[in-house]
Backbone bond lengths (Angstrom), bond angles and torsions (degrees), N, CA, C in turn:
res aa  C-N    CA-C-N  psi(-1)  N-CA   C-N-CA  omega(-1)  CA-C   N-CA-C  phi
1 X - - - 1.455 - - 1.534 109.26 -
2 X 1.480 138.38 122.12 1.085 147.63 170.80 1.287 120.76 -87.26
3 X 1.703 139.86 138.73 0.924 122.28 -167.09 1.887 93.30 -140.65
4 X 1.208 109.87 117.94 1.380 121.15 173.33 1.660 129.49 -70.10
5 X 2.007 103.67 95.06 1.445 92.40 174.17 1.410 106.57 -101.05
6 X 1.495 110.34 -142.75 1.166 128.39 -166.04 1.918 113.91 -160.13
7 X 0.896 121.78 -176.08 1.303 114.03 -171.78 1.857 93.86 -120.02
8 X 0.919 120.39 -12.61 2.005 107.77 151.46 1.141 93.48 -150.60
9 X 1.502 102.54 -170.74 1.614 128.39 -178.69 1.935 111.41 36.76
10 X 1.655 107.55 51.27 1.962 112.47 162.52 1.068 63.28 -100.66
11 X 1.914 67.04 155.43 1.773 129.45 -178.19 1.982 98.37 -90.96
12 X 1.504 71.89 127.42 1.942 90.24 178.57 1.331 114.49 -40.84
13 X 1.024 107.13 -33.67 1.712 118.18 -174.01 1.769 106.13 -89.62
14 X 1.025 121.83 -7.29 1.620 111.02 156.52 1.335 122.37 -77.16
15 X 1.842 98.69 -49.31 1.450 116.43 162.07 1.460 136.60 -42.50
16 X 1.534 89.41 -36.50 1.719 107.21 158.32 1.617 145.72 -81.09
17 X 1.769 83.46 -5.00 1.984 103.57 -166.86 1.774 72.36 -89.72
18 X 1.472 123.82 -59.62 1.472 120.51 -157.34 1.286 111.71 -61.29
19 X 1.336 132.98 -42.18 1.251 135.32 -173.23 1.928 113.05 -64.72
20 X 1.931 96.38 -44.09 1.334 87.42 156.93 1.902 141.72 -64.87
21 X 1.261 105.87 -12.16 1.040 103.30 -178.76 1.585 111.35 -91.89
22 X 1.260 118.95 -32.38 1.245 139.59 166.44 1.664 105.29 -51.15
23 X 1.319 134.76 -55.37 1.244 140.91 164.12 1.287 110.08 -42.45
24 X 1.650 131.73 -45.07 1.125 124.59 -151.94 1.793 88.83 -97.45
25 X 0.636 107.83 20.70 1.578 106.57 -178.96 1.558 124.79 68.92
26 X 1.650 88.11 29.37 1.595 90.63 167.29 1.419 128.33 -94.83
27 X 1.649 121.17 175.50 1.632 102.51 -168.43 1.555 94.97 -126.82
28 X 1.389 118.71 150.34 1.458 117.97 -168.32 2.040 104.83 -119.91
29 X 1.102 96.75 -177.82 1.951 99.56 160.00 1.591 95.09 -113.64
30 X 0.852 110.16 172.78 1.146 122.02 176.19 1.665 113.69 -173.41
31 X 1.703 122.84 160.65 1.424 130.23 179.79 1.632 99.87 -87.58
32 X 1.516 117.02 121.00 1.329 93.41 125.04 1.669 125.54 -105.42
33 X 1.410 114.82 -134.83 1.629 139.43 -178.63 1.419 87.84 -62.58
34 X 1.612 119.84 -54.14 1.410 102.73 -153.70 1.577 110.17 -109.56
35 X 1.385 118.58 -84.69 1.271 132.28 167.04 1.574 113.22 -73.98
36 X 1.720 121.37 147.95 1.391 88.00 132.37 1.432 166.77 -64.74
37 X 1.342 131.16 162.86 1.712 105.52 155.52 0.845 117.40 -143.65
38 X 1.540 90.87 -172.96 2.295 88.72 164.69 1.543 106.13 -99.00
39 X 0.749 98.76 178.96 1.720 121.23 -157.33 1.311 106.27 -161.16
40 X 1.623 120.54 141.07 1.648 135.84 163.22 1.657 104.01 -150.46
41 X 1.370 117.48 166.63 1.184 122.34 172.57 1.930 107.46 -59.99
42 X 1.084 93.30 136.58 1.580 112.65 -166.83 1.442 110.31 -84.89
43 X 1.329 119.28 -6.76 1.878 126.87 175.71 2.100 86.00 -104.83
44 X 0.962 136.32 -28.08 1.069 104.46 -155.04 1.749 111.43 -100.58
45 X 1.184 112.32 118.28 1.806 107.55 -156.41 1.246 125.51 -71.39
46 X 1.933 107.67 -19.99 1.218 110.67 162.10 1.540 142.03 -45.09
47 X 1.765 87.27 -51.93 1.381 107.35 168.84 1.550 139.20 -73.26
48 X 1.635 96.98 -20.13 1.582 102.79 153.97 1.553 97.51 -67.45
49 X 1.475 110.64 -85.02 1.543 102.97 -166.94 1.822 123.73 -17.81
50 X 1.327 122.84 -16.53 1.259 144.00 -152.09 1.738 88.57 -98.87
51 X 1.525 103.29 -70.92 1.674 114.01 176.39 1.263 116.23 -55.09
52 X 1.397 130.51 -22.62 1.361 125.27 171.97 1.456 117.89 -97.99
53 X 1.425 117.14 -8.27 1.656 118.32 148.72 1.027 133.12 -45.02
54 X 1.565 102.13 -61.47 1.283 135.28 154.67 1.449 122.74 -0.18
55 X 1.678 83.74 -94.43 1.520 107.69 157.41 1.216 129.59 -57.94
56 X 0.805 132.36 -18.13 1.764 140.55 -160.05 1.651 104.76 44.01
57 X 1.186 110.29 64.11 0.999 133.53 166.39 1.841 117.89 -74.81
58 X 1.201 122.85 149.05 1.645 110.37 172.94 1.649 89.77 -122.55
59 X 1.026 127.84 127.97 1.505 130.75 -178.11 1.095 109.09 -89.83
60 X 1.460 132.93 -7.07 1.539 131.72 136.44 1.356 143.93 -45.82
61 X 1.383 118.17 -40.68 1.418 144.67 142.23 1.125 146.91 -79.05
62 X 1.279 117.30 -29.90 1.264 132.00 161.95 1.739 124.30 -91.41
63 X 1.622 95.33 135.86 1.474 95.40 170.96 1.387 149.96 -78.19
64 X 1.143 112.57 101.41 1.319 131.35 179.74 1.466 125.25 -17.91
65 X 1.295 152.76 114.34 1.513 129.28 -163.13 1.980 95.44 -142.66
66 X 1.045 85.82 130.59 1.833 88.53 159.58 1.821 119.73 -127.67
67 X 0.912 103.11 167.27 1.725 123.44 -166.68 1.486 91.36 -117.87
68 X 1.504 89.58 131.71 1.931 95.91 173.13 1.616 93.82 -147.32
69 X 1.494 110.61 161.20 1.012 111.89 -175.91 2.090 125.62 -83.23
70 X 1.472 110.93 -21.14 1.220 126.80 139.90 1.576 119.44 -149.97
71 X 1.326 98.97 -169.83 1.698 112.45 -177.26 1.106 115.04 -36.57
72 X 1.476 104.92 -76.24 1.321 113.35 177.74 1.511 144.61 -55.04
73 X 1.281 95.72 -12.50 1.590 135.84 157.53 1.382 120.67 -52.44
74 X 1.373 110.99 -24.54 1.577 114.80 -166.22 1.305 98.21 -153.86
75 X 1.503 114.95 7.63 1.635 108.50 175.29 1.935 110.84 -51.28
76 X 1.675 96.79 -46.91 1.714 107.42 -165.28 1.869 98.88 -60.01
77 X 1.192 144.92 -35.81 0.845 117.83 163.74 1.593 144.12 -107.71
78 X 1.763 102.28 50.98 1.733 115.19 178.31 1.402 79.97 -157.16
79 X 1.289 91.90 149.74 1.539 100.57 158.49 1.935 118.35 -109.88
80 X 1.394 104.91 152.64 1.519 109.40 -123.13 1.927 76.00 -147.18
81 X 1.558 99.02 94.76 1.892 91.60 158.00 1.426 118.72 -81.47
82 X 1.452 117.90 -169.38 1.400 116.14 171.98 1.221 125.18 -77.85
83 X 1.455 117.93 -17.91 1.390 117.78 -173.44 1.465 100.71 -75.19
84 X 1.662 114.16 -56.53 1.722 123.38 -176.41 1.307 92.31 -51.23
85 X 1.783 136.83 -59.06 1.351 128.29 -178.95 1.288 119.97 -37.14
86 X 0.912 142.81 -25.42 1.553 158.76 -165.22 1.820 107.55 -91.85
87 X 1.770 98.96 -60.86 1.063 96.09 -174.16 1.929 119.11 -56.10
88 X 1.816 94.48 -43.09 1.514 96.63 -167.40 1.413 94.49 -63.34
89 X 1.186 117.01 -36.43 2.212 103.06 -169.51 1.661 91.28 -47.47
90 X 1.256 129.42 -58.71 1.537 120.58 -140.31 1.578 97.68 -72.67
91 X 1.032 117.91 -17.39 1.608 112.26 -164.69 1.561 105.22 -117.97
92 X 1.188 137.35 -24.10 1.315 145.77 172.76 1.303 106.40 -86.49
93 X 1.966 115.88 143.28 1.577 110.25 -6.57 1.694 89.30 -78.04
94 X 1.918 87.13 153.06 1.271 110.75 174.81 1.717 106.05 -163.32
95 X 1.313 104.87 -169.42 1.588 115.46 168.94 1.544 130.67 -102.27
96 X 1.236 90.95 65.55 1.644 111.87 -165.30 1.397 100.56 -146.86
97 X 1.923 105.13 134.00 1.070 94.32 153.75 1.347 124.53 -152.30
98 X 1.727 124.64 135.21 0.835 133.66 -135.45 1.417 125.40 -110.79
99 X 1.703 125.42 91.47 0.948 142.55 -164.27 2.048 111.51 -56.25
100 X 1.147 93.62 123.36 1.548 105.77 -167.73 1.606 126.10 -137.50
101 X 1.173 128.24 123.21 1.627 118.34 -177.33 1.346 128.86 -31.52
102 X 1.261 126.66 104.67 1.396 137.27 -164.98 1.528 95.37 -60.55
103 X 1.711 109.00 155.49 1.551 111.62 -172.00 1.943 89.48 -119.25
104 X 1.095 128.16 176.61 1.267 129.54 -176.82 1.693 111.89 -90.47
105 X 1.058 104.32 -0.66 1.471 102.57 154.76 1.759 153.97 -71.42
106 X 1.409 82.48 -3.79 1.757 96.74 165.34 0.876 106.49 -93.81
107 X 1.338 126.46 178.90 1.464 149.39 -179.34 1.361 122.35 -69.28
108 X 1.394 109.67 144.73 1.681 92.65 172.05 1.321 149.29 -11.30
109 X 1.450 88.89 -70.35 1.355 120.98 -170.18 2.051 102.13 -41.22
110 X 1.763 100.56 -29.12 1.308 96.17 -174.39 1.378 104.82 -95.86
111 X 1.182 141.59 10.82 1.435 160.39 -164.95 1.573 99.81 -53.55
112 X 1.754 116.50 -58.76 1.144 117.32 -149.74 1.623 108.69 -103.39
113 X 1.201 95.39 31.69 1.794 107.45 -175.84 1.907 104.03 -146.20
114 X 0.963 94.55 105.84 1.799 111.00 175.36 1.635 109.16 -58.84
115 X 1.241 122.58 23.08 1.595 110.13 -164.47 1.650 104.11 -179.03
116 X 0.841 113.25 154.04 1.658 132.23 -140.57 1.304 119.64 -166.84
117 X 1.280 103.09 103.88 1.861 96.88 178.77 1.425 114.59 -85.99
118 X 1.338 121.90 154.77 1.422 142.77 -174.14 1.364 116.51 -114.10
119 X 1.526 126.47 92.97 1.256 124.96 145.11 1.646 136.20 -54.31
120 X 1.111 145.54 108.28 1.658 132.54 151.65 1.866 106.11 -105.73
121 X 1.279 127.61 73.74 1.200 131.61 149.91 1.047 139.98 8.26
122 X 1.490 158.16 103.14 1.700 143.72 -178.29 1.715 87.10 -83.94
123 X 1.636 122.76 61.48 1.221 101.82 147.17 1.830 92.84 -148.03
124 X 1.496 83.01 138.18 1.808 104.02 178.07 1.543 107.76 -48.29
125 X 1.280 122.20 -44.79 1.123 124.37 -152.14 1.410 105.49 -84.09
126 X 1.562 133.63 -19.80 1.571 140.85 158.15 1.363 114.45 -68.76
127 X 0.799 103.04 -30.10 1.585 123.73 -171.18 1.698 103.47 -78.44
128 X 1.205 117.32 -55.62 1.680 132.12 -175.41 1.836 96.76 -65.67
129 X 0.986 119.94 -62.64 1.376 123.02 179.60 1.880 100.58 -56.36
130 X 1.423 122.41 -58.14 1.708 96.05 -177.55 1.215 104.50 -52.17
131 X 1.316 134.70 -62.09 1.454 138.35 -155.89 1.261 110.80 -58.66
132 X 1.513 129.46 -36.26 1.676 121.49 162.45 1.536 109.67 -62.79
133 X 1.573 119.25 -34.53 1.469 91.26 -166.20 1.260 94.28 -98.39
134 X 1.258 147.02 5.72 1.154 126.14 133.08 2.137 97.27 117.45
135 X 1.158 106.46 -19.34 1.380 124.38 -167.39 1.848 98.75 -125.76
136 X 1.346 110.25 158.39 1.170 125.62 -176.22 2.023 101.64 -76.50
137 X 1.507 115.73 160.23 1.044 122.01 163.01 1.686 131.06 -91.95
138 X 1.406 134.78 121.38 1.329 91.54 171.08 1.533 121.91 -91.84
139 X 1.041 87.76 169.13 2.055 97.19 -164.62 1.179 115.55 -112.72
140 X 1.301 108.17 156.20 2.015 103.39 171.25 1.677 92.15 -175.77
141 X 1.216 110.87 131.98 1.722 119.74 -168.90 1.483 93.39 -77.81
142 X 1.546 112.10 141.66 1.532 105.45 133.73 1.634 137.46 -50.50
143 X 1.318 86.44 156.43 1.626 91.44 176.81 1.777 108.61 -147.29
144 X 1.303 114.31 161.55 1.273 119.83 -170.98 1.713 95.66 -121.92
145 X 1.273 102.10 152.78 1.848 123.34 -176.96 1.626 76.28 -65.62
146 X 1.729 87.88 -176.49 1.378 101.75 -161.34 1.543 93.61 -108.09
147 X 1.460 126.95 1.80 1.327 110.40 167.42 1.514 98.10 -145.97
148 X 1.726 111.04 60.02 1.274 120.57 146.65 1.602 95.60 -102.47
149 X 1.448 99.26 179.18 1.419 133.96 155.03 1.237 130.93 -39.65
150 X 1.266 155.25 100.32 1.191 136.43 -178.95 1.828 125.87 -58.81
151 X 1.744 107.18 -14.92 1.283 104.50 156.98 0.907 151.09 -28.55
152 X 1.256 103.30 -45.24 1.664 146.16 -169.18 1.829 116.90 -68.37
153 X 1.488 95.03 -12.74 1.045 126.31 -168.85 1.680 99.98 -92.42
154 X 1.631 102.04 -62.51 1.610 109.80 -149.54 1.292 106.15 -112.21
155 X 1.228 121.28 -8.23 2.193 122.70 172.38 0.929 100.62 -92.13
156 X 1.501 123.10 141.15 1.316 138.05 -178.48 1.886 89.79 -61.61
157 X 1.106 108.16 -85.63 1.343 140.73 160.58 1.516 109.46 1.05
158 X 1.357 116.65 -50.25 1.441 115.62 169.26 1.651 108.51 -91.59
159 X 0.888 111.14 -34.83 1.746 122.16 162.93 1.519 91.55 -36.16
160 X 1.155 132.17 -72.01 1.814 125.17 -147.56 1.761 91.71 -80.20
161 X 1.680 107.47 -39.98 1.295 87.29 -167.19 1.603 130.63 -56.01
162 X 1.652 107.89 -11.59 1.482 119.69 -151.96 1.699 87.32 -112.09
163 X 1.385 123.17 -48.99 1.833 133.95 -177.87 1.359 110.70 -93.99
164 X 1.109 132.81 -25.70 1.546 120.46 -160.69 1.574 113.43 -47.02
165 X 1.762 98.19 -59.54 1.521 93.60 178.79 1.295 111.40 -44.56
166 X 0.981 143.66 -53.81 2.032 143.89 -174.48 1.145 113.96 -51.38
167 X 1.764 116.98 -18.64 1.223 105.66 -173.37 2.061 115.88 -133.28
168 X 1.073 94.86 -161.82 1.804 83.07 -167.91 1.287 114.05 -121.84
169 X 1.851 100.12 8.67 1.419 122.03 -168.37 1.428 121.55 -168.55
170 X 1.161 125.32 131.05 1.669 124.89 170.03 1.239 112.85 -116.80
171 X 1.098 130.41 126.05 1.439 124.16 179.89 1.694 126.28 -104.58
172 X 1.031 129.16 109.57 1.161 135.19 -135.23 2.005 93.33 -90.50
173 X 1.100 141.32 86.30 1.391 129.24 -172.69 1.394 102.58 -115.88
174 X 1.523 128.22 34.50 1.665 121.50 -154.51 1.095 147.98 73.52
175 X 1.468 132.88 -175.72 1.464 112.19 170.04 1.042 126.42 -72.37
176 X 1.695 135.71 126.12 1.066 126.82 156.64 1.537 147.03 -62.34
177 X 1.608 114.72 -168.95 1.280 98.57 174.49 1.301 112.40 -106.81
178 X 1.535 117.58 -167.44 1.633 111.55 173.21 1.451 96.12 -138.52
179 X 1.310 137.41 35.85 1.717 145.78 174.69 1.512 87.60 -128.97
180 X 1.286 102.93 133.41 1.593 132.90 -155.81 1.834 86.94 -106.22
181 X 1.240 113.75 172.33 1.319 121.03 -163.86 1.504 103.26 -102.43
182 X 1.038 132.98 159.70 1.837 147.37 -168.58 1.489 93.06 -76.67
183 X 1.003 129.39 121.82 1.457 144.71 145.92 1.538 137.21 -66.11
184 X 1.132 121.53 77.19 1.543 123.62 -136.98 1.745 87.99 -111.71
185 X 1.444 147.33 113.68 1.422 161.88 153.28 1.884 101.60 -83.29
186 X 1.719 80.51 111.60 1.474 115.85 178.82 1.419 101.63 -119.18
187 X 1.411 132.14 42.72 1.515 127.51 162.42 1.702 103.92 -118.08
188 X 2.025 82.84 138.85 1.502 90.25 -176.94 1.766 131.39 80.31
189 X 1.684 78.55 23.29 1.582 102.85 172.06 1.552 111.45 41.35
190 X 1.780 129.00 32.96 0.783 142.63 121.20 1.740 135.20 -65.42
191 X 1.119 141.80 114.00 1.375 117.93 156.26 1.461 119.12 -84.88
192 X 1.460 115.20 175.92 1.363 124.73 -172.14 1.137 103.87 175.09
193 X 1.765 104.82 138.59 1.855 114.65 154.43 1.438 106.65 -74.66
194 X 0.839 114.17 122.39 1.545 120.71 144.60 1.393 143.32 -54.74
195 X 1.564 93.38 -41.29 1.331 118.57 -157.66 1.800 106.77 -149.52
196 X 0.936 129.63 108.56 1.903 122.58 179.51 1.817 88.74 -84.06
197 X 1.077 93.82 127.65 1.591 124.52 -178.99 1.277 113.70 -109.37
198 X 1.451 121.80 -154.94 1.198 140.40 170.35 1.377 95.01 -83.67
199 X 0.984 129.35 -47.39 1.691 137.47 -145.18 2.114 94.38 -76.23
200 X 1.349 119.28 164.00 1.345 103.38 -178.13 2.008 78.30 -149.96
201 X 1.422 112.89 114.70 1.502 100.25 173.26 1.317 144.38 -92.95
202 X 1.005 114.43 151.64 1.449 114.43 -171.11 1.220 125.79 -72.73
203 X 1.145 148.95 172.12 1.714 155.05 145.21 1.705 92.66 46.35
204 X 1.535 106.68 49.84 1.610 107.11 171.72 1.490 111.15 -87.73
């Protein structure tokens, strides 16, 4: 099922079909800045466990990432000095995301991993969905085999045709991209790219 937003002026009641499904522990696609992904409510462990099926994800090895709608939004679960505070204001929202000491306020599932990446998005429409449900998202981009299509990636339209069944939602926000976001590790009062992204940072 595809659901058509926009980057301002959705109807409360779309905002409200997604947030409910997201509550009930469902998992959606969704646009951000860079790639798409999937997305579920980020407290509820089922529904990660659900998104990392999905994916074939191992939540042992792999890094964990959530989408919030700002800083302060997701301060309570990372911990966040002044220098990293500084950095994310100048560059957020953007296409970066910025790995940070997990606080004991997430869920299990993030228990056995000291570190936690942080999305805030330059797209309204990630942003509008955290801020209704009130809680952060967790995130994880699509990706395409290495001898699919890159479509598959960036049409809503081919998005549902290839995920829909897996999921409980497609969100229709345009074409996407296929350049993944900058990976910037702020633990241990070191910074670092990880990863050269889309994102290019500032006052590094």
């Amino acid at each position: 099922m595809i659901l058509k937003l926009y980057e301002k002026n959705n109807s409360r009641r779309d905002i409200d079909r997604i947030v409910e499904i997201l509550n009930n522990g469902g998992v959606i696609i969704y646009p951000t800045d860079t790639t798409y992904a999937f997305g579920c409510h980020a407290l509820k462990e089922r529904a990660i466990e659900r998104v990392c099926d999905i994916k074939g994800m191992d939540t042992k090895h792999h890094l964990l990432s959530v989408v919030a709608h700002d800083i302060s939004s997701v301060s309570e679960y990372v911990k966040i000095d002044n220098d990293t505070f500084r950095l994310m204001r100048d560059n957020l929202p953007g296409p970066f995301t910025f790995i940070l000491p997990a606080s004991n306020r997430l869920p299990k599932i993030f228990k056995n991993r000291r570190e936690v990446g942080i999305r805030i998005p330059d797209s309204n429409i990630a942003r509008e969905i955290c801020e209704a449900l009130g809680a952060p998202l967790l995130s994880t981009s699509l990706k395409v085999g290495e001898h699919e299509d890159i479509e598959y990636m960036t049409q809503p339209e081919l998005i549902d045709e290839k995920w829909g069944s897996h999921v409980d939602l497609v969100i229709d926000g345009g074409e996407g991209d296929t350049e993944q976001s900058t990976i910037v590790s702020c633990v241990g009062g070191e910074t670092e790219i990880v990863r050269q992204g889309k994102g290019w940072l500032q006052d590094l």
